[in-house]
N, C-alpha and C positions, 0 to 999 in steps of 0.2 A: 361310580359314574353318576347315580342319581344325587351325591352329595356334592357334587364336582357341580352336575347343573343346579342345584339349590344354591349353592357358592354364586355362583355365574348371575343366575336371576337374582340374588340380593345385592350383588354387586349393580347390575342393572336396574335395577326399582328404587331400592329402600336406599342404596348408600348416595345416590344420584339426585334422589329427592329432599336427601339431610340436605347437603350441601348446595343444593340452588339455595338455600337459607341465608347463607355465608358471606362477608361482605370480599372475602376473598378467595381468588380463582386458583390458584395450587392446591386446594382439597377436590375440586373438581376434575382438573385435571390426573391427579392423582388415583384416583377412582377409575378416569378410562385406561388411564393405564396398565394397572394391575389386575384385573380382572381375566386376564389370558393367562399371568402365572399363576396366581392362586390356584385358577379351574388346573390349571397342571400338576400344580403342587396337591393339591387333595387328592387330584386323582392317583400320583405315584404312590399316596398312602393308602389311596383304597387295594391296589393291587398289590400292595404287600398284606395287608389285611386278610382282603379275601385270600392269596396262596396261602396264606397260615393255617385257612381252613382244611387246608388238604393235607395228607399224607404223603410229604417225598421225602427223598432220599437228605441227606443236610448236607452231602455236597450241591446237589442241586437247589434246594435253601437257600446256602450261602450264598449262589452264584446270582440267585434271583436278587435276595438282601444288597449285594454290592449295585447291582444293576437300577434297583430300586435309591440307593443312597446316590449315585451317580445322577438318576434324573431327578432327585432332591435339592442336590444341590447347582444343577445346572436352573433349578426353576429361581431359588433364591435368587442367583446371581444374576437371569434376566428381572425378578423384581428389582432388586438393589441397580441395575444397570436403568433401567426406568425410569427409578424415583431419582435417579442424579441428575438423569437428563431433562426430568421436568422440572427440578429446582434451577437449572441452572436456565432451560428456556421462558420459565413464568417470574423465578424470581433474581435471576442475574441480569438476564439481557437487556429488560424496561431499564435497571437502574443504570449499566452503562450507556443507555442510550439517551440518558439524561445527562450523564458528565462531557464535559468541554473537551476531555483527549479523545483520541482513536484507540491510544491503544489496546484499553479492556473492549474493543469492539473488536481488535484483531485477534487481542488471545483466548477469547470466551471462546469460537469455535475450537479453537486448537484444545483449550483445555476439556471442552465436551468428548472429540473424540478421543483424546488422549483417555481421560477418567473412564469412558466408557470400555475403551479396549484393556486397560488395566482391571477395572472390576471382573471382565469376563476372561481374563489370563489367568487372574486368584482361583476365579470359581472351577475355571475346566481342572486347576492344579489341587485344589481339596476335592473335587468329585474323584479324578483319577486316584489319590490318595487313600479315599474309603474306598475305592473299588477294589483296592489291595495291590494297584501299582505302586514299583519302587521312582515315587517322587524327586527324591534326593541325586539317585541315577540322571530319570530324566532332565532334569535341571540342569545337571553338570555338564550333559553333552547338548542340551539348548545353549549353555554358555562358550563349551568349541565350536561350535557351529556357528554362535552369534559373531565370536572372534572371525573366525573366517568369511564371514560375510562383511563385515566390516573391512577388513581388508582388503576387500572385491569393492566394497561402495565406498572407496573412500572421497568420492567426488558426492557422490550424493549426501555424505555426513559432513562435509566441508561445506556444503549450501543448507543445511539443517544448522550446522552451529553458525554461519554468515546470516540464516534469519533469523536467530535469538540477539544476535550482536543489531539488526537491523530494530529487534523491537523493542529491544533497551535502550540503545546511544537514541534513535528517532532521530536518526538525519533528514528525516523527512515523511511525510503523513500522507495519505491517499489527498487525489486532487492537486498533489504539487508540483509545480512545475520542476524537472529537474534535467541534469544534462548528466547519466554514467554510463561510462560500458561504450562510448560513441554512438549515443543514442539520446534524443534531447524529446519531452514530454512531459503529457502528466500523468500521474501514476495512479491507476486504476487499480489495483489489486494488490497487496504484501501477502503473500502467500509463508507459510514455512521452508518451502524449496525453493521458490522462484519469485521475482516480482515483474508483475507485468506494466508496461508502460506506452502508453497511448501517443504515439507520432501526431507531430503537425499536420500529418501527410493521410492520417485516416487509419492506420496499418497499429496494429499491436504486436507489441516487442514482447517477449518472454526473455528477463538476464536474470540465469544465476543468482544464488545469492552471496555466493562467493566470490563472483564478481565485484558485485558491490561492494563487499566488503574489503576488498583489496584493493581500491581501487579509487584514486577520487571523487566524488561527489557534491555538484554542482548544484544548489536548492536556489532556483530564481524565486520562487514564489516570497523567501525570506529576506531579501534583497530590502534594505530599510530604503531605497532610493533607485530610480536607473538611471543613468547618465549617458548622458548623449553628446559625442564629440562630432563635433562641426569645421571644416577647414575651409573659410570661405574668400576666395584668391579675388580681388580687388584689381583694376587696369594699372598701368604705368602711369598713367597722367593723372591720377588719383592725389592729390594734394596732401598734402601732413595737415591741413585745418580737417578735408573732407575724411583724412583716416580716421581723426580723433572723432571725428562726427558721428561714423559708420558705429566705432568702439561705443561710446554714446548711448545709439539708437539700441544694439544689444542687451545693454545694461538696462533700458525704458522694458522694454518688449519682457525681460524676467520677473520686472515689478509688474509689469500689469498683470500675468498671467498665476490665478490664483492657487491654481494645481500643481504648482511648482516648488520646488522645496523652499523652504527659507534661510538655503545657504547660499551663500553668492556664488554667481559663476563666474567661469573663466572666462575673461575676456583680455587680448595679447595678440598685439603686433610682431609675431613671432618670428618671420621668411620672406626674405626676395627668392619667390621663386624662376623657375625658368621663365614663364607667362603669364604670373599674378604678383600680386604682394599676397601674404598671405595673413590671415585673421583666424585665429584660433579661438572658438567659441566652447564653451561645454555646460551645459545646463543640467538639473538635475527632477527628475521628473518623483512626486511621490509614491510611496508602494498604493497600491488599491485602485492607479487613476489608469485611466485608458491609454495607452504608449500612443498608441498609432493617432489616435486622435489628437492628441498633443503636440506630437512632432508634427501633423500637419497642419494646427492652427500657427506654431510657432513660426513655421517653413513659409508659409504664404504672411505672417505677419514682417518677416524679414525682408521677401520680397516686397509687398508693397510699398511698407520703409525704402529700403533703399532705393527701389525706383522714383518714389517720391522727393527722395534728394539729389536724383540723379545720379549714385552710385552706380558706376558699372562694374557687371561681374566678370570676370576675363575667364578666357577660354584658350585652349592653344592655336595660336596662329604664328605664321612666320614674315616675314618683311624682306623682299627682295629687294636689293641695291643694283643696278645696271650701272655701267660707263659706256658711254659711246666710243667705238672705235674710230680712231682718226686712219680712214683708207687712203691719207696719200702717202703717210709718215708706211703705211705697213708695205705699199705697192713699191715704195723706195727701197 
């Protein structure tokens, strides 16, 4: 124990003090970290140590020795478990938080806990081993057990391989607009189980990832353009000079508006309808620029165009025809 706290305080003093020297922080950190297994680890050697002094039995020995090698190697594998997690939090995460994808920001967690739950699966499976359990046994029946668990979860391992399929293909990245599952948002989270997705409406959706994966997938945000289709009905007394006119003013209104794509739009005198003629307009707005704002400069510059040429916009109405009844012809 007093070698355990001498461990403890040089780890606290002398190794703390090297390292503020250092121009970099993974020795530091490494330091706070390890300092709880070491003092474990020396201490399971001193209590083998000191029982040596004594006189027991050597089964009682043995039984100490296994128990002694067991907490030896459960200290290793919480250091080893440690130093992964601080490589992977001081020197992985800065770097992917410097690259342009998401993705090594999605799987650094995944692969921290994974690494970590696997170093400490090894370690309980060699501790058990020196302690003179049959390893090989247990294994064999961790792996019927695993089989029938998996055939119990097979919804849960269908949403664990639909999130590896999600963060390989990248049909889409946190933040992006998207429309699956009958659900349209943006996507706050990719999880390994589940991805969650942020409604227009305020409300957070949790779908499957087997959902998604089976399933169409709608990515607005990737949309190189959005288009907007316009059908706008014109009166009957509308002249062929004043339609050409209208077609025209359309055509003016896409060049002036610089937010717009630089593909032509539609413009087509397409339908006599019931109560309009009809004009078919479609314009195409570029990714990155404000929709709403756009379509309302467009909206109110159409209108004031054509009211300015005195284009009217038709609306449904009906037209009644009367005859006068001749009451002598009916009285006869």
């Amino acid at each position: 124990l007093v070698a355990a706290k001498a461990g403890y305080w040089i780890f606290g003093h002398v190794f703390r003090r090297m390292t503020r020297h250092t121009t970099t922080e993974i020795d530091d950190r490494l330091v706070d970290m390890l300092d709880r297994p070491v003092v474990a680890l020396v201490t399971a050697l001193g209590v083998w140590v000191a029982i040596r002094t004594l006189t027991l039995p050597d089964a009682t020995l043995a039984l100490i020795w296994n128990a002694v090698q067991m907490g030896m190697m459960l200290a290793v594998a919480w250091m080893a478990a440690r130093v992964f997690d601080t490589v992977i939090r001081v020197a992985l995460e800065p770097m992917a938080q410097e690259t342009e994808s998401d993705l090594d920001d999605q799987l650094l967690p995944i692969v921290r806990r994974g690494g970590r739950a696997a170093i400490w699966a090894l370690g309980i499976i060699v501790a058990l081993n020196n302690a003179g359990y049959d390893v090989a046994a247990l294994i064999a029946g961790l792996g019927i057990g695993g089989l029938a668990l998996a055939m119990a979860a097979q919804d849960t391992v269908k949403n664990i391989f639909g999130g590896f399929t999600i963060f390989t293909d990248r049909p889409f990245s946190i933040n992006d607009w998207i429309k699956a599952g009958g659900f349209e948002g943006t996507v706050s989270e990719i999880g390994l189980r589940s991805t969650r997705v942020q409604t227009f409406a305020g409300r957070e959706v949790t779908i499957p990832n087997s959902t998604i994966a089976n399933s169409p997938v709608e990515n607005v945000s990737r949309e190189p353009s959005r288009r907007v289709k316009l059908n706008l009905g014109l009166t009957y007394d509308t002249t062929p000079e004043a339609m050409q006119r209208a077609m025209a003013i359309l055509r003016d209104i896409v060049a002036d508006h610089a937010d717009l794509q630089a593909r032509e739009p539609v413009v087509a005198f397409n339908a006599f309808g019931d109560f309009a003629m009809n004009i078919l307009f479609q314009y195409y707005i570029l990714a990155g620029a404000d929709v709403m704002e756009t379509q309302t400069r467009m909206n109110l510059a159409i209108l004031e165009r054509f009211n300015a040429e005195g284009l009217e916009f038709a609306f449904p109405t009906q037209t009644i025809f009367t005859q006068p009844v001749d009451t002598d012809a009916a009285a006869r």
